[in-house]
C-alpha positions in Angstrom: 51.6 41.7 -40.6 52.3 39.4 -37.4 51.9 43.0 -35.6 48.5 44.0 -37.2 46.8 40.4 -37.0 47.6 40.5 -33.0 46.1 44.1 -32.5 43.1 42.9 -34.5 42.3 39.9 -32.2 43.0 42.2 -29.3 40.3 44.0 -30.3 38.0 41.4 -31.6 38.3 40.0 -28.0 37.9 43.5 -26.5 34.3 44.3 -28.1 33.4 40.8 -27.4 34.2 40.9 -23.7 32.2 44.3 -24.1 29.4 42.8 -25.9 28.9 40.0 -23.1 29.1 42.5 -20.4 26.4 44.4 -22.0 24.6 41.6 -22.9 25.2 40.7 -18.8 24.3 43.9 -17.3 20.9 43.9 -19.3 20.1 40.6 -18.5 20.7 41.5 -14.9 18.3 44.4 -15.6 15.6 42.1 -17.0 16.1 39.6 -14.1 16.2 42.1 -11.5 12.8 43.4 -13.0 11.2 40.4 -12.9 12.2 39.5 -9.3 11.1 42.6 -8.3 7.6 42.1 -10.3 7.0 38.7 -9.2 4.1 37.8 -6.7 5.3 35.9 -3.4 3.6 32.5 -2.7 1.2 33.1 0.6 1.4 30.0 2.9 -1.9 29.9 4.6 -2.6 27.2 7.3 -6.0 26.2 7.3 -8.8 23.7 8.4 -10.1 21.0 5.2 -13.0 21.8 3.4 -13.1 25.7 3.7 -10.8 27.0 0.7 -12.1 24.9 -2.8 -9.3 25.3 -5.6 -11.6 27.6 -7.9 -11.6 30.4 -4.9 -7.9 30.5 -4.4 -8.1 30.4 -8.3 -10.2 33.4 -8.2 -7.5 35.2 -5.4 -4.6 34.5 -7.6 -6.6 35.7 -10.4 -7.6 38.7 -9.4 -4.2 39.5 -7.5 -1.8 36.9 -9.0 -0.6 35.9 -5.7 -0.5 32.2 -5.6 -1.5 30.3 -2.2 -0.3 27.5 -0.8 -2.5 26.0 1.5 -1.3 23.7 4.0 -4.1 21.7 6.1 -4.4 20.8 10.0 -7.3 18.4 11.9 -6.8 20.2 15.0 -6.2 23.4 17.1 -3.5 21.3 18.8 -1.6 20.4 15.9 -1.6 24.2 14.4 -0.4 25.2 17.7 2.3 22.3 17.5 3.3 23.6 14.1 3.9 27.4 14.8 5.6 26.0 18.3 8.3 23.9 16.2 9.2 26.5 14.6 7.1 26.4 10.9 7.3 30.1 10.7 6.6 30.3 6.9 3.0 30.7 7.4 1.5 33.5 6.4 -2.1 33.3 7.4 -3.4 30.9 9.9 -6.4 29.7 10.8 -6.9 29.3 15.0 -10.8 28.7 16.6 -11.9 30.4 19.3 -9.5 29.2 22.2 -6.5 28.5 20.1 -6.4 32.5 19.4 -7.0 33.8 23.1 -4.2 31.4 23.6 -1.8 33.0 20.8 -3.0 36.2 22.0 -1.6 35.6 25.5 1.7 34.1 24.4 2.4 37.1 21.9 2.3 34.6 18.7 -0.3 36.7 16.2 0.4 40.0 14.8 -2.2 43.0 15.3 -4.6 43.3 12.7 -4.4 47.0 11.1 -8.2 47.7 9.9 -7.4 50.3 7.6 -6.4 47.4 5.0 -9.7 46.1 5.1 -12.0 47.8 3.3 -14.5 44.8 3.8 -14.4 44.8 7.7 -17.7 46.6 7.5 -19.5 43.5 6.2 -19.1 41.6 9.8 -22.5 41.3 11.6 -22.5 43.2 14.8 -22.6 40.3 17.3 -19.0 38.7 15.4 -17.4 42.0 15.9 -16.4 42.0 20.0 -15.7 37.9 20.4 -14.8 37.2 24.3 -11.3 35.8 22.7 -10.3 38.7 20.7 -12.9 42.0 21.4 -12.5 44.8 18.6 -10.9 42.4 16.5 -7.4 43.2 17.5 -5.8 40.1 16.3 -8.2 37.9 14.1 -10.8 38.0 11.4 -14.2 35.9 12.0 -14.7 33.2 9.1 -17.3 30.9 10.1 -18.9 29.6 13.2 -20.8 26.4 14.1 -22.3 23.8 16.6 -21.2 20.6 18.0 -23.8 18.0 18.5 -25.2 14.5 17.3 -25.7 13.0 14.1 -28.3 10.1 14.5 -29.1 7.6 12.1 -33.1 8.0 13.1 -34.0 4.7 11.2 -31.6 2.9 13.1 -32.4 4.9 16.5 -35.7 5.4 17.7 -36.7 8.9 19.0 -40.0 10.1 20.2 -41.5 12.7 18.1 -40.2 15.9 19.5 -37.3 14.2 21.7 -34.2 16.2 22.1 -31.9 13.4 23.4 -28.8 14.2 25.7 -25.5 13.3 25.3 -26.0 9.9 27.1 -27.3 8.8 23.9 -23.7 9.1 22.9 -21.6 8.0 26.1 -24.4 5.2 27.0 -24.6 4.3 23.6 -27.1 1.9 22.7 -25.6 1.1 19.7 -21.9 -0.4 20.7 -19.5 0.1 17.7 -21.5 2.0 15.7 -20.3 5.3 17.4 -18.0 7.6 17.0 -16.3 10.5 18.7 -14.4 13.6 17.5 -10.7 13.6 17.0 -10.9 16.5 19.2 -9.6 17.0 22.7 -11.4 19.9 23.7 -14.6 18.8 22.1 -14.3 15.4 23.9 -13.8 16.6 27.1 -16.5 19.3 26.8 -19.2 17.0 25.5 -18.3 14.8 28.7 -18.4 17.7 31.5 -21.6 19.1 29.7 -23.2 15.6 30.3 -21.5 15.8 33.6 -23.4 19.0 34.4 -19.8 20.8 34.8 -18.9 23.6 32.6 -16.5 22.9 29.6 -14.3 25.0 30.5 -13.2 23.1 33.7 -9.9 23.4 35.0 -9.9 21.9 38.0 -8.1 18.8 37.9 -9.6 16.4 39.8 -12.7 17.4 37.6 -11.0 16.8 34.8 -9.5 13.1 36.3 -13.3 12.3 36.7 -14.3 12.8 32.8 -10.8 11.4 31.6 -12.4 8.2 33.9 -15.5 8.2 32.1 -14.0 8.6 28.6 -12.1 5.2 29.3 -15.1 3.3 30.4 -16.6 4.0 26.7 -13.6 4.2 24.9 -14.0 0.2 24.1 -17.6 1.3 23.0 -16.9 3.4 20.2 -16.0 2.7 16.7 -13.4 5.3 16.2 -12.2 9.0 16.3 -12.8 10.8 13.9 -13.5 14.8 12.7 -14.6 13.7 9.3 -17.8 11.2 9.8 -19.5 11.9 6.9 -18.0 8.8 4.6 -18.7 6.5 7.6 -22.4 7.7 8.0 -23.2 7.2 4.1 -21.7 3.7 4.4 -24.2 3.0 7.1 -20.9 2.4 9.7 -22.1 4.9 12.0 -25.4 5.4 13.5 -24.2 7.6 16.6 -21.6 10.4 15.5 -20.3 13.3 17.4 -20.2 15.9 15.0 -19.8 19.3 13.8 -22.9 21.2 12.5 -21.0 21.3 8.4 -20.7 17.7 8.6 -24.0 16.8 9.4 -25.5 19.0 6.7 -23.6 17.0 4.3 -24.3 13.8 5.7 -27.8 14.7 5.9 -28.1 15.6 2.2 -26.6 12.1 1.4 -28.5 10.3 3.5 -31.7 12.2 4.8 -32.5 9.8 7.8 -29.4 11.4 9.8 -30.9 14.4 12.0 -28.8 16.5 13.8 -29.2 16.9 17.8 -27.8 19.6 20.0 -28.0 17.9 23.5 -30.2 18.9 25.6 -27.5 19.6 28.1 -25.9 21.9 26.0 -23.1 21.8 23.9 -20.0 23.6 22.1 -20.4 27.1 20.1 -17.1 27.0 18.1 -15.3 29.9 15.3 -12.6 29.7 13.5 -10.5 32.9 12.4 -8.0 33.8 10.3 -4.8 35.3 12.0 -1.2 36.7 10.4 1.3 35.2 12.5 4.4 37.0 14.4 6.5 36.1 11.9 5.0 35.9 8.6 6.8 37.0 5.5 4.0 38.6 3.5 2.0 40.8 5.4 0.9 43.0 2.7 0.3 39.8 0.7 -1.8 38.5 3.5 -4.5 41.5 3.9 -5.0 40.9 0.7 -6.2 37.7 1.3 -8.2 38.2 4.3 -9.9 41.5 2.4 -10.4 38.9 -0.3 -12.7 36.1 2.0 -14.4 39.2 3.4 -16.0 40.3 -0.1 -19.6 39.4 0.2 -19.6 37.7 -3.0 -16.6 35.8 -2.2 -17.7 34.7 2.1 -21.5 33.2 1.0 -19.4 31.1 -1.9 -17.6 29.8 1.1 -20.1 29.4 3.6 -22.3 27.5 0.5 -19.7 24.9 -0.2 -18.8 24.5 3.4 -21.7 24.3 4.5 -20.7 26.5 7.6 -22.3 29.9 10.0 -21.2 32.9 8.6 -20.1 35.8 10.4 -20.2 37.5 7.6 -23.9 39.9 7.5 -23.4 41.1 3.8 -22.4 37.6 2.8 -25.7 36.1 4.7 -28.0 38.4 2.6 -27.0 36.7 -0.6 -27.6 33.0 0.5 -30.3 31.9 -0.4 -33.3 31.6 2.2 -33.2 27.7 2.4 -29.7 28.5 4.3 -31.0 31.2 6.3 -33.6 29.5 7.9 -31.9 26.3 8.4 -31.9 25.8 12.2 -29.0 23.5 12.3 -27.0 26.6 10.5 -28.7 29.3 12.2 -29.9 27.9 15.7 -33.2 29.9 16.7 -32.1 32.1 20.2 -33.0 29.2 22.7 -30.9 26.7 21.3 -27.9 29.5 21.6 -28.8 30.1 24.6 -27.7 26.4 25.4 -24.2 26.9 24.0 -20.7 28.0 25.0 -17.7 28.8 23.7 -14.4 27.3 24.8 -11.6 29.4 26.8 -8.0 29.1 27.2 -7.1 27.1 29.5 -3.8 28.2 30.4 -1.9 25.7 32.6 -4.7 23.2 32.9 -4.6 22.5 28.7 -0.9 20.6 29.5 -3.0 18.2 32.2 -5.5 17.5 29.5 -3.4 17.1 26.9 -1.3 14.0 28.5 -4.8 12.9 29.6 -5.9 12.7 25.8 -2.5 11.3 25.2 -3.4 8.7 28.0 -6.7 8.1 26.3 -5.7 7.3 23.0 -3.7 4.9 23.7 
């Protein structure tokens, strides 16, 4: 008996240890099949205001990939970022400059064309940039001006005046200015007025404007890339701004115009780039085919209130955007405009001079 009750919990033991390893290796199965089923997160590094919730909604939807979406103020910061060593970002998003500059250090990946099926949509003047020709590297998104917002019943202009940038750096309005967060835009909007190009990189040209900056700097209200909260509140009546922002101040409050200089003034884009080392290249065509749909890119450029590159996209807004001059500049105003360069060794002498200025 003794005998017969020990061989029967050797065996009850045996088909349970067999039972849990079967139970184990289908549960390994199952796990294994989901991992292998399961959608990675895409990190994408972007500016504010140009992804809303419901379209990365709509991507995760339509591919279940989920985004995170990380936001920078600055080209200088997103350069920072990838230089410290935040290599978990799948798509970025680099203006003009900032991608001939990761171009030249080796920092983007090459953009393979066959994945994007909605390349074709570009208009034919976004398609050769003087950062990136053929495209090698980035994907247009949107484009814009830099100018001034005036607060015209604060401000008196004469009917048909174009004022120049002194109406920003001789203010006549003390604290009720502002100025971009923005180095390069700073700087340029000085050398413009300056009658220098912005692209200087001379540095005893650049000494000169950093000398003129400090003589307003006490002048100013603040720095800022967002002035549109500050112009509804009536605390601005002089902002240096970019072309989205003053549509949407100017729909809040109609009395702000917008003013490209008449010296001239800055011609910015911003791309979207896959970094060196991004984990989810597949993952991020995808994405970039995704903000290329036509459908998808006038969406965008509606609630940003941005250019776009995008000619397919363009066709579906409706004709109140495509006529609106401060959008869609009429050929002598572009002819005013320039685009911002790398500027290779001189950008460390203007960085510590921005440093200096903030101070």
């Amino acid at each position: 008996m003794g005998d017969q009750r020990i061989l029967k919990t050797v065996l009850t033991v045996i088909k349970a240890g067999v039972a849990i390893g079967l139970i184990g290796a289908i549960g390994y199965r199952f796990a294994n099949r989901n991992s292998e089923n399961a959608k990675p997160v895409l990190r994408v590094c972007a500016w504010s205001n140009y992804l809303p919730d419901e379209v990365l909604e709509e991507f995760q939807s339509r591919t279940g990939i989920k985004v995170e979406l990380s936001l920078v103020s600055s080209n200088e910061e997103l350069f920072a970022k990838l230089k410290a060593g935040a290599t978990g970002f799948d798509v970025i998003q680099p203006s003009d400059y900032m991608s001939r500059q990761m171009i030249r250090l080796g920092m983007l990946r090459e953009i393979d064309h066959a994945q994007l099926k909605n390349l074709g949509n570009l208009a034919d003047d976004s398609r050769n940039p003087v950062w990136d020709p053929d495209l090698k590297y980035t994907i247009p998104f949107s484009w814009g001006t830099t100018g001034l917002v005036i607060n015209t019943n604060k401000i008196s202009l004469a009917p048909g005046e174009i004022p120049g940038w002194g109406m920003l750096f001789e203010t006549p309005d003390p604290k009720h200015t502002s100025l971009l967060d923005d180095m390069r835009e700073v700087f340029s909007a000085m050398l413009i007025w300056k009658g220098l190009t912005p692209n200087v990189r001379d540095s005893l040209q650049l000494a000169g404007a950093q000398d003129n900056l400090r003589k307003i700097r006490e002048k100013i209200l603040m720095f800022t890339s967002e002035p549109r909260q500050y112009l509804a509140r009536s605390e601005l009546n002089i902002a240096h701004a970019y072309s989205m922002d003053a549509i949407q101040a100017s729909e809040i409050r109609p009395e702000f115009k917008f003013f490209i200089p008449r010296e001239g003034a800055v011609r910015w884009a911003d791309n979207f780039a896959i970094p060196i080392s991004a984990r989810h290249v597949a993952e991020a065509y995808q994405f970039l085919d995704f903000t290329l749909d036509a459908r998808i890119a006038s969406q965008l450029a509606l609630k940003g209130r941005f250019s776009t590159p995008n000619q397919a996209a363009w066709q579906l807004l409706p004709d109140s955007e495509r006529t609106n001059p401060v959008l869609y500049p009429p050929k002598e105003t572009l002819a005013r405009l320039h685009y911002l360069e790398d500027l290779g060794d001189a950008l460390v002498v203007m960085n510590r001079m921005w440093a200096e200025l903030k101070i």
